[in-house]
N, C-alpha and C positions, 0 to 999 in steps of 0.2 A: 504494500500500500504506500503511494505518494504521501508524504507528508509537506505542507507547507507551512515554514514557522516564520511568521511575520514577527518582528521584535527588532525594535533598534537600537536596543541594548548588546554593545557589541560581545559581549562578555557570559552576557543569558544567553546569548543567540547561539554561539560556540559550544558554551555548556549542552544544552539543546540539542544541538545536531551530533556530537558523539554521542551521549547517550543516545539518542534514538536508534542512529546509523548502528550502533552497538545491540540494538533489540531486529535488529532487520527491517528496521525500516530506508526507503528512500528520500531525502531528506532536501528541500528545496528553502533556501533562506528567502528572505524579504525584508528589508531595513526601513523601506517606507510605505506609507496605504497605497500611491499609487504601483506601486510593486507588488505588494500586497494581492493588491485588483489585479491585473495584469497575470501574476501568476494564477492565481485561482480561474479567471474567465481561459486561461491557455487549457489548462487543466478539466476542468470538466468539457471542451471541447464542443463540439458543433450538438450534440444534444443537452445540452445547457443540463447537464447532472450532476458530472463529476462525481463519481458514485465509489471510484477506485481511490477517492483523495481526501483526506481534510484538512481544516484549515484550523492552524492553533493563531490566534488573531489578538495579539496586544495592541488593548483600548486605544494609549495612547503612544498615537504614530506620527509623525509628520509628514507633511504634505494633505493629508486626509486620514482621521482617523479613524477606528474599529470600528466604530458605526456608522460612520458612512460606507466604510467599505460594507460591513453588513448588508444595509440596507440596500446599495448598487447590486449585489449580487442576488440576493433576494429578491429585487424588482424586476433583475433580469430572468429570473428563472433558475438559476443555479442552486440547486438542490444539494451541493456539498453537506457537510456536518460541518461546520464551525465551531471550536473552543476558544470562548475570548478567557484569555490571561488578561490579570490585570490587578492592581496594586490598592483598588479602591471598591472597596469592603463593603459599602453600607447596602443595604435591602433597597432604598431605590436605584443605587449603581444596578446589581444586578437584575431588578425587573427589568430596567430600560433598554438592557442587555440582551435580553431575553426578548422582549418584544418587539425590537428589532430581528429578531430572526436569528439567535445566536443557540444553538442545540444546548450549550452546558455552559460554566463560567467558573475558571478557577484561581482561586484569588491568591495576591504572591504574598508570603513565600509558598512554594506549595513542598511536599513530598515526592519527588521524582516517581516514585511507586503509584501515587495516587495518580499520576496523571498519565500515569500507561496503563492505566485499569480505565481513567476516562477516558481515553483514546481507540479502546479495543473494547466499553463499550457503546461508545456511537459508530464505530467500524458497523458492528452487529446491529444496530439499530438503523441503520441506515440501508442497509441491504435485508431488511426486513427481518433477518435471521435470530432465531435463540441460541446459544451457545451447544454444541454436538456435544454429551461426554458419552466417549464409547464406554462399553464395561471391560473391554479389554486391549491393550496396550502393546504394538507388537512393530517387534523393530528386529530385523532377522531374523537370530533364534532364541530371542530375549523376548520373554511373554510377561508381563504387569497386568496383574486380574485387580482390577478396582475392587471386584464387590468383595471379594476377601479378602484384599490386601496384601496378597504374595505377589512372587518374582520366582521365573525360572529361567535358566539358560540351556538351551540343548537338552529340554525335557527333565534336566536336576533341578530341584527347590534349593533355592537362596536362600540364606538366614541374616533378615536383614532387620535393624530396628526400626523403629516409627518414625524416626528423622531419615535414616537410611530411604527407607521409602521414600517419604514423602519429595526428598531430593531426590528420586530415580522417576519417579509419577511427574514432576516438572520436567524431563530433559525429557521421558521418554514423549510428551503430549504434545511436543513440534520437531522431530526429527529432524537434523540437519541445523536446528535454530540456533544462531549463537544467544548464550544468557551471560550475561554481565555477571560477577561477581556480588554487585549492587542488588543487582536483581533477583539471583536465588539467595543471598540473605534474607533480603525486603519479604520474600516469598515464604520462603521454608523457615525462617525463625522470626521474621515479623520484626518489631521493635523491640524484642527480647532480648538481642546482642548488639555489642559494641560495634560499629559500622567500621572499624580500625582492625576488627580481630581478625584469626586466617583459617577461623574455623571452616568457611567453604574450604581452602584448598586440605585441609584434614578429611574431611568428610568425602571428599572427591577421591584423596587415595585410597582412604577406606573402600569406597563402592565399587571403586578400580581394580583393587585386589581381588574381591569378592567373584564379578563380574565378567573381568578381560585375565583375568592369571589364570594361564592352561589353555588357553582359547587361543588358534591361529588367527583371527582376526576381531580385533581391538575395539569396540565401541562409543569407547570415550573418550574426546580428543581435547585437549590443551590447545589453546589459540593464545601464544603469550603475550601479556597484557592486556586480554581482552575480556575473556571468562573460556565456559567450555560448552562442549555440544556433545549429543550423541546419536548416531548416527551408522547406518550401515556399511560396510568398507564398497568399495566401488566394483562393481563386475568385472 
């Protein structure tokens, strides 16, 4: 999914785009509203949808801000999702927000976490869709059964704990996806741990051992400085 992050905050904007680029997303900046516009009107394209993109839209922009871009694209028919960002708090900032045609509104500072949860879901809401959970989890010869909560490889059961899993149920439910470090903490321990500690990469060789020791092909892969992924080896 395109993403287009209008902010002329050179520093947010930056911020922004690697973590996102680091979730897999495609990542298009905008410094000003007419850029803003411009990007967005390229983007949902000749059927005025834009249904593959959204737009994360801080209020205030120069040249034209959040709400006029808002409202220019909504006049025009572009159906994007829109997230306005934005630094100003009170209940009528965000009705007006809102009523200009803006899907969701989230106010800075935010939690990086939270806003890739609000991003995937007006992805889903925008394509009319409820979120798919399979009950079973299959990546080669790696099987994750949700309804009871095991793991097998090559038809042996794993012995794995509730963190164990619950870190193996995140990597295995978008094969191939890189996850940030940030984001299987945010994930699998929540605010519970120190955003500094290395217990992801503990917990990784833990599941490494378990999982790819003995196995001629490897599952879980290190992308250094980035996070990890897991994923099937290539034919």
């Amino acid at each position: 999914m395109k993403l287009i992050v209008a902010e002329d905050d050179a520093r947010i904007a930056a911020f922004l785009e690697r973590g996102l680029r680091a979730e897999g997303y495609h990542v298009q900046l905008a410094g000003t509203g007419p850029e803003a516009l411009a990007a967005a009107q390229e983007a949902a394209g000749s059927d005025a949808q834009g249904e593959d993109a959204l737009l994360l839209l801080d209020l205030m922009l120069p040249g034209m801000n959040g709400l006029e871009v808002c409202q220019t694209l909504r006049a025009a028919g572009v159906g994007m999702p829109i997230l306005m960002l934005t630094a100003l708090s009170s209940l009528e900032d965000r009705v007006t927000g809102l009523r200009t045609g803006a899907d969701d509104y989230l106010v800075k500072p935010f939690e990086f976490e939270e806003l890739l949860a609000r991003i995937e879901a007006l992805a889903r809401r925008g394509r009319g869709l409820r979120p798919a959970r399979a009950a079973q989890l299959v990546v080669d010869d790696l099987v994750f059964d949700r309804q009871q909560m095991r793991a097998s490889r090559a038809g042996r059961a794993l012995t794995l704990t509730a963190r164990e899993l619950a870190l193996l149920e995140l990597l295995m439910s978008a094969p191939g996806r890189l996850f940030s470090r940030e984001r299987i903490l945010a994930t699998v321990w929540g605010a519970s741990e120190d955003p500094l500690t290395n217990v992801v990469d503990v917990f990784i060789r833990r599941l490494r051992a378990k999982i790819d020791e003995g196995h001629p092909r490897p599952l879980i892969h290190t992308v250094r400085g980035m996070g990890y992924r897991l994923e099937a080896p290539a034919a």
